[in-house]
N, C-alpha and C positions, 0 to 999 in steps of 0.2 A: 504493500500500500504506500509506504513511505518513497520507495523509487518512483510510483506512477505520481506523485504528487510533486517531486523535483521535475521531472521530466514534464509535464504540465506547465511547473511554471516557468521551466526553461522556455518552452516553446512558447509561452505569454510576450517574456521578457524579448525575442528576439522578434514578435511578431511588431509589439512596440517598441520600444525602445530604440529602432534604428530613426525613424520617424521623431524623433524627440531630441535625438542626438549629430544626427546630419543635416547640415543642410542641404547637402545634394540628393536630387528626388533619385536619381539611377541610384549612388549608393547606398541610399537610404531601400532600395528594392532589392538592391545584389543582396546587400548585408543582411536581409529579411528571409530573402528565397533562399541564398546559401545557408542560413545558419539553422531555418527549419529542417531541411533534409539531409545537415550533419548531424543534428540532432535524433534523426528516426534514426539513420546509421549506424550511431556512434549507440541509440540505446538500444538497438534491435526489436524493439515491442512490435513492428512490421517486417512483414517478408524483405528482404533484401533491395527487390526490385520497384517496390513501390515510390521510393525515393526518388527513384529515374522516371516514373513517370508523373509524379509529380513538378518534379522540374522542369522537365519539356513541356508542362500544363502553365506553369506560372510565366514562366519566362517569356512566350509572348502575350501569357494575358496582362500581365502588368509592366512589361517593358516595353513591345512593340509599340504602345499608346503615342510612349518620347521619343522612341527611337526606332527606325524602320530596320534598322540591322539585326533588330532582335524578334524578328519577326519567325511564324512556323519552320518555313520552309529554312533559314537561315540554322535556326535553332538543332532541328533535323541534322543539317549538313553538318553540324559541330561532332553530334552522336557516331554520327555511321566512320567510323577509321579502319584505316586497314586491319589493326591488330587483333578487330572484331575476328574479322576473316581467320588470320593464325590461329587462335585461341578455338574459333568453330572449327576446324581443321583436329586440330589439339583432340580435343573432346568428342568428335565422332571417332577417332582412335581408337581411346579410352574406351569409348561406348563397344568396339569391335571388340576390343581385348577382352573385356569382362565378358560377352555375349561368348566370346568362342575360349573362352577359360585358359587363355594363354597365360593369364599373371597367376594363374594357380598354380599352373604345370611350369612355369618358370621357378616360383618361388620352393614350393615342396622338390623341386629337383634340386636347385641351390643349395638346401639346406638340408638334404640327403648327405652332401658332401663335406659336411661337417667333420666327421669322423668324432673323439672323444676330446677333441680341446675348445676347450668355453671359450678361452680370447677368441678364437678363429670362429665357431659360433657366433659369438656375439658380433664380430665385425662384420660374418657375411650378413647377419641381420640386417644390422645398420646399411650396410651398402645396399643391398635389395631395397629395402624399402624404400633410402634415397633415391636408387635407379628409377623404382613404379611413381615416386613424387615428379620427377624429371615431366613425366609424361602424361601422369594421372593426377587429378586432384590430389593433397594432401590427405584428404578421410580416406579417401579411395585406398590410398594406398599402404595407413595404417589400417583401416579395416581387414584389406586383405591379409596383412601379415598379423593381425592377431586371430586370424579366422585360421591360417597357416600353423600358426606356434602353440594353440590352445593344444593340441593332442598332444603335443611335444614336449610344454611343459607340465602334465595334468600331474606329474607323478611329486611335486613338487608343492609346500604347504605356502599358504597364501602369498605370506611374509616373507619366505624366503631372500636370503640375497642375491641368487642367482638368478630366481625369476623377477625378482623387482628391475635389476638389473637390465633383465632382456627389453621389456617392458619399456622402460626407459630409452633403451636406443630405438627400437619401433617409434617411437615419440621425435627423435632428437633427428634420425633418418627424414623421416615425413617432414620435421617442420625445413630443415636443411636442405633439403633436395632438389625443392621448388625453387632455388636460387640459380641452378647450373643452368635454366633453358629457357628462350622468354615464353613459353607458352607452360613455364612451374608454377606461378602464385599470380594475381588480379592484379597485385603492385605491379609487378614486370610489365604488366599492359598500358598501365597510366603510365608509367617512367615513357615506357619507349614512344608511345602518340602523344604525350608533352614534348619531347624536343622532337619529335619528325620534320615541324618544319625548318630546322634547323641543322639536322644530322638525321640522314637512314640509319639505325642499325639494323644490319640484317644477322640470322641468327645462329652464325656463324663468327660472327662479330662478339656477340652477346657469349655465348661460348665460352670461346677465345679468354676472355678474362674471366667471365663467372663460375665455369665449371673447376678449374682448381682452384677457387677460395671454397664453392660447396664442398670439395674434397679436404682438403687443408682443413678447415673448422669440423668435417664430418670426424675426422681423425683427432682433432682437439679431444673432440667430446667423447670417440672411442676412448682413451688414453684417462680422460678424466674419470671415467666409467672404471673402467680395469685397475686408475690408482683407487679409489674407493673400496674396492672387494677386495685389495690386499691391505689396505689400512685396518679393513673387518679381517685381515688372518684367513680369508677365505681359501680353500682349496676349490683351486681353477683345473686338478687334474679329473680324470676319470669322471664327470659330469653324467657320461652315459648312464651312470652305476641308477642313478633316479629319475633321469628323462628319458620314458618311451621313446623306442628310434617308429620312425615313419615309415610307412612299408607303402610304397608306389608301383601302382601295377603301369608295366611299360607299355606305351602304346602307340601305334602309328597316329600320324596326323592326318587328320581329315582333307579334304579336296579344300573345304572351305578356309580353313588353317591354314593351308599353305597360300591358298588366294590373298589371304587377308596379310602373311607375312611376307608376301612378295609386292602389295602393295605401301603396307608399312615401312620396310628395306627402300625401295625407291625413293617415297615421299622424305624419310631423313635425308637420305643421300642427297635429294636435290635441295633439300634445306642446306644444307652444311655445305656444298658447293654454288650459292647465290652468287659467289663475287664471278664465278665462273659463266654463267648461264643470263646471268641480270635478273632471272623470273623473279618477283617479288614471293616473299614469303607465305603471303596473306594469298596470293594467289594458288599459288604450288598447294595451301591448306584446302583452300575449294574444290580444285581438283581433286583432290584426294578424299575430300567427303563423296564429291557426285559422282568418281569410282564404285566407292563403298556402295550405294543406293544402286548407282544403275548396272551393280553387277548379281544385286540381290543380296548381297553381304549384310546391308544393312537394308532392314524392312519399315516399312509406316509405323509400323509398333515399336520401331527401337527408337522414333524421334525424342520418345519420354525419357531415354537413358544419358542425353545429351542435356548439361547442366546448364538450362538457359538463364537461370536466375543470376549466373555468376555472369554470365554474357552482359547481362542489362545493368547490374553493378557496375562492372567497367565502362559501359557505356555511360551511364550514369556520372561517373567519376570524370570520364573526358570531358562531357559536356560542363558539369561546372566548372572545369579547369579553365575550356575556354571563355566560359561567362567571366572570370574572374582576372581572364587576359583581354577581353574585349572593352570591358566597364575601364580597364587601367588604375582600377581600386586599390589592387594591393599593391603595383607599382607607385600610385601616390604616397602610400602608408610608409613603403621599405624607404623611400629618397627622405623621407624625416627623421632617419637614425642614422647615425653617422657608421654603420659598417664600416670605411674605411679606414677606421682608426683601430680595430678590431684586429688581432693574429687572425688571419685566414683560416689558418690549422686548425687553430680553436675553435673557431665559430662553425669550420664544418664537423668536427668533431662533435659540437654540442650540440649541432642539427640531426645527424645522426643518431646520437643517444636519445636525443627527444622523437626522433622515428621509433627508435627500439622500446623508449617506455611506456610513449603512446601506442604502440602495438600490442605490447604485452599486455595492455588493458582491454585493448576493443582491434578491431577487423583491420588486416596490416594494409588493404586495398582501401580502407577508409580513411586510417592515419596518411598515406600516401597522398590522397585524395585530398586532402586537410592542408600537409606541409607542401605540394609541388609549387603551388603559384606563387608563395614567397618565396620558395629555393628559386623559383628560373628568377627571379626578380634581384632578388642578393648576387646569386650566380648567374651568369650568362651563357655558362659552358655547359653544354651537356649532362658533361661528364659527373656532375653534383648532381645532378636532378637521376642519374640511376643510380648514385652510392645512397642517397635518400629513400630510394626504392629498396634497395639490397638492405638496408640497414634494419628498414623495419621485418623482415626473416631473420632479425637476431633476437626479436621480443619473444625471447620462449620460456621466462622463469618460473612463470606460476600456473598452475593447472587450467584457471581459464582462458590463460594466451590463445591456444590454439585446440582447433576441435583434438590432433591427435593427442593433446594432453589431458584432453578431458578424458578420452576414450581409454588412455590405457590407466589414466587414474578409477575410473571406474569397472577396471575389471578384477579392484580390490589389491589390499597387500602396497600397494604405492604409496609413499609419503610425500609430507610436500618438500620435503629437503631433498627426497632422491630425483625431484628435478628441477629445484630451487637452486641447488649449489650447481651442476654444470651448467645449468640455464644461464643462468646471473655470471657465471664466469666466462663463456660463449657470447655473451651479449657485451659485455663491458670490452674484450680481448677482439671481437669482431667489429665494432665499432672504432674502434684504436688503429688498428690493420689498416682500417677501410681510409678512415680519414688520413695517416699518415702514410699510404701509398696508392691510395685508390686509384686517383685522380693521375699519377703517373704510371701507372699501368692502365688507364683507361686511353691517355695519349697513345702509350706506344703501340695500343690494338688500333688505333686508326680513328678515335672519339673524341674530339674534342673538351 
């Protein structure tokens, strides 16, 4: 009761209060329409997507009036970006792989080959589940792997350290993953259509610098994991002695399996070779859905397994970005603080951390969403407005950061310290990384 009562009068305060406080009638409507629908966002009391359609509703009903630039059709053109495209691309994938159970028979094969050593267990965890975040939603791809490890750890009492342990990296994998590819987490979509017009990354590009920092950190937090169970004294040998091994009946692949991995094989390959080819990214995804459909692969019934709500949140996110670059709102705001008198380092440092703890609170595509249009305003270079995106994939301390930390806290036996301390220590050490080399390893991949 008491939340629905702040959130209430949050949304009082922004509906007046701009009106009282500005004298300009556009900012006084920016500052009203944006801060209603970070508010649904940021409290989640509505589906995701209704924030997006709320703001393409206000925005020409109360802007167009002043200004013809902000009229429907205008409004529209803002929403619709390429990265839409990648991300649908993305996610009818996704939608193939789960339908033809390739990420099950990927992962129980995986982790057949464990053999009796926990570290090596434990890292092919983590690594798997980062690999299916790469490609697959985050839930997606901790559900899978606890849907995978449940028979594997059954033999094992709630508390255990071993199994809390596993647990943990399914968590730390999933929230980590999403960082190597642009089409892993919602932020990576707002980062890369904020500066498009500015700099393409194609994603190949994106790659190029993002996949060994998600490797680098995925191995922090391996490392973090494994010092933990030896501080508990723990015995890391002969594991097998209490976990059920997995018994997988071998089986050929289906006609449609191979259809689907001979069209998944291409679509990477022609991602990862763009600079070669020129085809946009967002294009090469299209194809590759209306493959899927017009080969039968994917049917009218699988539209439902394709995550449209995440689709219209980014959309969502683009469009006030550009509201909030067209008004020249926050460009007015940032030219009244003397940033130049600022260390650089520090100040993107601190933007950074305030991505990661504003994430760790609420939705890292809505923190993103929040801090882009003053980062391109302070910064001008690109390359800050994706470490601001990267940054916030490091808000993973507290259980309800991220869905896969809710998920494996509720499969019982987890505490909040076993993923408070690598959290909190992955977040402060990833944000330091980021801010004191991001930006020159984002030049030398070709980013501005």
């Amino acid at each position: 009761m008491f939340r629905w009562i702040l959130i209430i009068l949050a949304l009082l305060f922004v509906v007046i209060a701009p009106f009282l406080l500005i004298d300009s009638q556009i900012f006084a409507r920016v500052t009203m329409i944006a801060g209603v629908c970070l508010i649904l966002w940021l409290s989640e009391i509505v589906p995701s997507f209704v924030p997006t359609f709320l703001l393409l509703t206000l925005i020409p009903l109360l802007l167009a009036p002043i200004d013809a630039k902000y009229n429907l059709s205008n409004t529209l053109s803002w929403a619709i970006d390429p990265v839409l495209a990648l991300f649908l691309g993305g996610f009818a994938i996704g939608a193939a792989t789960e339908k033809y159970e390739l990420d099950k028979y990927l992962a129980r094969t995986s982790l057949k080959t464990a053999g009796n050593s926990f570290p090596k267990f434990l890292l092919l965890v983590i690594s798997l589940t980062a690999f299916l975040s790469m490609w697959m939603s985050n839930i997606a791809a901790a559900a899978l792997m606890l849907a995978c490890l449940r028979p594997a750890i059954a033999g094992l009492d709630a508390d255990h350290i071993l199994r809390r342990a596993l647990l943990v990296g399914i968590a730390l994998g999933a929230d980590l993953g999403g960082i190597a590819t642009p089409i892993g987490t919602g932020a990576n979509a707002i980062a890369i259509a904020s500066v498009s017009p500015v700099h393409h990354i194609s994603f190949l590009e994106w790659m190029t610098f993002a996949f060994p920092l998600a490797v680098g950190m995925l191995f922090i937090g391996y490392f973090i994991i494994i010092a933990r169970l030896k501080l508990h004294r723990t015995d890391l040998t002969g594991f097998t002695a209490i976990i059920s091994e997995q018994k997988i009946k071998e089986k050929r692949f289906s006609k449609s399996q191979i259809g689907f991995l001979s069209i998944l094989a291409v679509t990477i390959i022609l991602w990862l070779s763009e600079p070669l080819h020129g085809i946009p990214a967002g294009t090469i995804s299209l194809g590759a859905t209306c493959i899927l459909f017009l080969s039968g692969l994917l049917k009218k019934e699988d539209l439902s397994r394709i995550d449209w709500s995440t689709l219209l949140l980014i959309a969502g996110g683009i469009t006030l970005g550009r509201l909030l670059e067209q008004s020249e709102m926050i460009k007015v705001l940032a030219e009244g603080i003397a940033w130049q008198t600022m260390n650089p380092t520090v100040v993107l440092f601190l933007l950074c951390l305030a991505s990661a703890v504003l994430s760790a609170l609420m939705s890292n595509t809505a923190t993103v969403v929040l801090l882009l249009p003053m980062v391109s305003v302070l910064f001008h270079q690109p390359s800050v407005s994706i470490l601001i995106a990267i940054a916030a994939s490091f808000g993973i301390p507290f259980v309800i950061s991220t869905p896969p930390n809710a998920m494996v806290f509720g499969e019982g036996g987890v505490k909040f310290k076993d993923l408070f301390l690598p959290g909190i220590l992955l977040m402060i050490l990833g944000c330091l990384l980021i801010s004191l080399t991001g930006k020159a390893v984002l030049n030398f991949v070709g980013i501005p």
